[in-house]
NUFIPA-136843 format. One record per residue: x, y, z of N, C-alpha, C, O in turn; residue in three letters. Coordinates in steps of 0.1 Angstrom, whole numbers, padded with zeros to 4 digits, always signed. Example, Ala and Ser with C-alpha at 12.3 -4.5 7.8 and 13.67 -1.06 7.14 Angstrom:
BEGIN
+0132-0057+0078+0123-0045+0078+0132-0033+0078+0142-0033+0085ALA +0128-0022+0071+0137-0011+0071+0129+0000+0079+0134+0011+0080SER 
***
This chain:
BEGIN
+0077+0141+0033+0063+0145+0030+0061+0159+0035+0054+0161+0045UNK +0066+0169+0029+0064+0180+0025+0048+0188+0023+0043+0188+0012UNK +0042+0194+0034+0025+0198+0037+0027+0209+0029+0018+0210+0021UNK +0037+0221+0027+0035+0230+0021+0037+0227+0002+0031+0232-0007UNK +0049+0214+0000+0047+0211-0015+0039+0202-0016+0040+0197-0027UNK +0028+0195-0006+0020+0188-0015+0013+0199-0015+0014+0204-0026UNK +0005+0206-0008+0000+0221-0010-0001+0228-0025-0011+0227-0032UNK +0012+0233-0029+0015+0236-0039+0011+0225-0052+0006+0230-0062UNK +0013+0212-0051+0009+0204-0061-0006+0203-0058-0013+0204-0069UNK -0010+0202-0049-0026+0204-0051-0033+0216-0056-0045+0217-0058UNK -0025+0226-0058-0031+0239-0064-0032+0237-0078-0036+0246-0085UNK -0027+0223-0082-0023+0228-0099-0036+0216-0103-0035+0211-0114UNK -0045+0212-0097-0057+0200-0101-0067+0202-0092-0067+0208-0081UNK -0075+0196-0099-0087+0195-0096-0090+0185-0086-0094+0186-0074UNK -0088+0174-0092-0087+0159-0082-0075+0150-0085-0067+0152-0094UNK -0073+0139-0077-0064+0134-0072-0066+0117-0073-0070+0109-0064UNK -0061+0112-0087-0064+0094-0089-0050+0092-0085-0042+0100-0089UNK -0045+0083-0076-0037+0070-0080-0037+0060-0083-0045+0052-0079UNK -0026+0057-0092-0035+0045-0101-0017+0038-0102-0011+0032-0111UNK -0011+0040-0090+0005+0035-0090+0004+0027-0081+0006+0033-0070UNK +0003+0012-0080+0002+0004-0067+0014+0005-0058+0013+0006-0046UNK +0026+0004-0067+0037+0003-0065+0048+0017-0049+0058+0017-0042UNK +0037+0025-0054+0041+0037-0049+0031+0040-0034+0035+0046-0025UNK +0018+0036-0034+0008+0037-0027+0009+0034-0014-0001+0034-0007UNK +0020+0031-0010+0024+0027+0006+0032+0040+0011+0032+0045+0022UNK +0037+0044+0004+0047+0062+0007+0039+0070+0005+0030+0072-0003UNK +0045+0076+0020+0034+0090+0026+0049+0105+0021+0058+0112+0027UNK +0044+0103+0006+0053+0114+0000+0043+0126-0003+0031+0128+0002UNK +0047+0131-0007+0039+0149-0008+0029+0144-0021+0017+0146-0019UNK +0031+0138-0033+0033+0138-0045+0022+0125-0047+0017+0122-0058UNK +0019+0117-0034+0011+0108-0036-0001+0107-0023-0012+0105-0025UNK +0004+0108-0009-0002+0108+0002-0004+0120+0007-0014+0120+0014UNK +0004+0133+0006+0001+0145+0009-0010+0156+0001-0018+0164+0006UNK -0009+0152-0014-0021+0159-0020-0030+0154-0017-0040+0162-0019UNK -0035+0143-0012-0050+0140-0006-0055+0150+0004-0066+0156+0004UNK -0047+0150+0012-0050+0163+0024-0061+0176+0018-0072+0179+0023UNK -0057+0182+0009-0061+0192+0001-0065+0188-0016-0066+0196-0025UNK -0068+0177-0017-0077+0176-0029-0094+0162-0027-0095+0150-0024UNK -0101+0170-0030-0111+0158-0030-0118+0165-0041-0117+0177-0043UNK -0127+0151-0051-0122+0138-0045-0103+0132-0046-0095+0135-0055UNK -0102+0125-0036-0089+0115-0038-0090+0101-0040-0089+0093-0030UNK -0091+0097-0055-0097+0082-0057-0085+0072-0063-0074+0074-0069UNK -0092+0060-0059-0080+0050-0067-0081+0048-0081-0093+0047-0084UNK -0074+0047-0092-0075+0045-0103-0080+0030-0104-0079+0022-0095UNK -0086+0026-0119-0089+0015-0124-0077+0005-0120-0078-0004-0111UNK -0069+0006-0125-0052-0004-0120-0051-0007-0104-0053-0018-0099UNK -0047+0003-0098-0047+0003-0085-0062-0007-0080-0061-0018-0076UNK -0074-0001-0081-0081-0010-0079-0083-0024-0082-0085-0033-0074UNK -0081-0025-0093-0081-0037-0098-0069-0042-0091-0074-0052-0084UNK -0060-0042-0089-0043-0048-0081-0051-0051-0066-0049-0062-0061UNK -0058-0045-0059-0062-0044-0049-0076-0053-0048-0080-0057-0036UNK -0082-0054-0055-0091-0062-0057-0087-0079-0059-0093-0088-0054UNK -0076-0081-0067-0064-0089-0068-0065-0099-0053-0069-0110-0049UNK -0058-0088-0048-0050-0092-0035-0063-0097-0024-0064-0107-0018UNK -0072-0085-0026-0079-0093-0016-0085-0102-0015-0090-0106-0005UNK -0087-0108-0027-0094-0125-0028-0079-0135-0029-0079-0147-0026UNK -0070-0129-0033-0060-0138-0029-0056-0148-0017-0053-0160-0016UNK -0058-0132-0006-0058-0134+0009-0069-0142+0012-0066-0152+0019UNK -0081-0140+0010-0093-0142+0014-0095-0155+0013-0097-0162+0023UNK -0094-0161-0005-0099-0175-0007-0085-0180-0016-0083-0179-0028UNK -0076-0186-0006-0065-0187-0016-0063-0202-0017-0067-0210-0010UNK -0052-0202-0029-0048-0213-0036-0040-0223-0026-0029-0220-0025UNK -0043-0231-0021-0032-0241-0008-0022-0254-0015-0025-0263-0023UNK -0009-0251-0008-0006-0243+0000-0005-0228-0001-0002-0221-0011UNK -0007-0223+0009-0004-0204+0008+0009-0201+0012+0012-0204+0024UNK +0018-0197+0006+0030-0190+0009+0031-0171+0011+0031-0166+0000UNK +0031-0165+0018+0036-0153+0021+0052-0144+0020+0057-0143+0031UNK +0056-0141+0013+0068-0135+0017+0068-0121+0023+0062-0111+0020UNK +0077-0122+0033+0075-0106+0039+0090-0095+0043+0098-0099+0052UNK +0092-0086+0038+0111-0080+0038+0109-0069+0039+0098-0064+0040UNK +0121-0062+0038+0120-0051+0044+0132-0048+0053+0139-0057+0057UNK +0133-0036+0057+0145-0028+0069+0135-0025+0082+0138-0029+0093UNK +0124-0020+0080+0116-0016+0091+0107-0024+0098+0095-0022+0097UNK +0110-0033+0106+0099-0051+0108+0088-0040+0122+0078-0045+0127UNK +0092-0031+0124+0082-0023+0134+0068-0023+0126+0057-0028+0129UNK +0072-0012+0110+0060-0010+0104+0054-0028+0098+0046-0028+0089UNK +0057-0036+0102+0054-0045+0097+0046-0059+0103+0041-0070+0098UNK +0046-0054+0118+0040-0066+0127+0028-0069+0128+0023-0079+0134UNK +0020-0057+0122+0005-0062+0120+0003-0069+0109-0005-0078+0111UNK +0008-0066+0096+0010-0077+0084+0013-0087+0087+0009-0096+0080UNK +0021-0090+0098+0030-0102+0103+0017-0111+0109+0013-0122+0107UNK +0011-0100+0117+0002-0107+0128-0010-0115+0118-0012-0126+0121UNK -0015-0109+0109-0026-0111+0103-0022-0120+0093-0031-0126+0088UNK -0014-0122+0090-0010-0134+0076-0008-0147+0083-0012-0157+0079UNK -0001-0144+0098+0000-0160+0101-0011-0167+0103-0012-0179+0103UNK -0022-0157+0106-0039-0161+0107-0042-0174+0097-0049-0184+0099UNK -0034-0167+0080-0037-0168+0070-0026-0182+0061-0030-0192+0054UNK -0018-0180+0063-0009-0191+0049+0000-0201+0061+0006-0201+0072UNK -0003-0210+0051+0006-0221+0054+0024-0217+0056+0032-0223+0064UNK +0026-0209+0051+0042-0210+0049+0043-0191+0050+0037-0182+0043UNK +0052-0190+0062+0055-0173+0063+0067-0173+0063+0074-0180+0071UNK +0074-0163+0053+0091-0164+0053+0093-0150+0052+0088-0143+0044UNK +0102-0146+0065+0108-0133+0062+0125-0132+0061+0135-0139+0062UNK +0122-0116+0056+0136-0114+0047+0138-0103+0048+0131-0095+0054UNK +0152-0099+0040+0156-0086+0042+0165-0088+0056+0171-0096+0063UNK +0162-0070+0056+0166-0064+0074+0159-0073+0084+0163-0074+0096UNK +0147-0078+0079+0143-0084+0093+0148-0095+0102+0146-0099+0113UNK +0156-0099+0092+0165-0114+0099+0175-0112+0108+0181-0122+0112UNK 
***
């Protein structure tokens, strides 16, 4: 995450939607760095909607609840960890974390 090229990419707009769920977790120049230097920086209809999704998923969910959770990095991940077991019947991790 490059401050001087998200810099540069923020010189070329006005404002700043993402509307990429998929990508919205990376603190890249191109997604997390032009916020710094663009407002507004809003979520797109998709994005929101995916996120609106999730949070009634979590909130009021279907039982049993299963979680899956993976990944290389279980450091960035122990608050998700902490907060889900609150939540679902069934927590399985995967990946590097095993």
């Amino acid at each position: 995450n490059d401050p001087e090229h998200a810099k540069k990419l923020a010189a070329l707009a006005d404002l700043y939607v993402n509307d990429a769920f998929g990508t919205a977790h990376r603190a890249h120049a191109s997604t997390e760095g032009v916020t710094k230097y663009l407002k507004p920086s809003v979520a797109g209809f998709l994005l929101q909607k995916e996120l609106d999704y999730l949070v009634g998923a979590v909130s009021t969910p279907k039982r049993p609840f299963a979680a899956i959770v993976g990944g290389s990095k279980v450091s960035s991940k122990i608050g998700v960890i902490e907060s889900l077991l609150e939540k679902v019947d069934i927590l399985l991790l995967g990946g590097g974390m095993i």
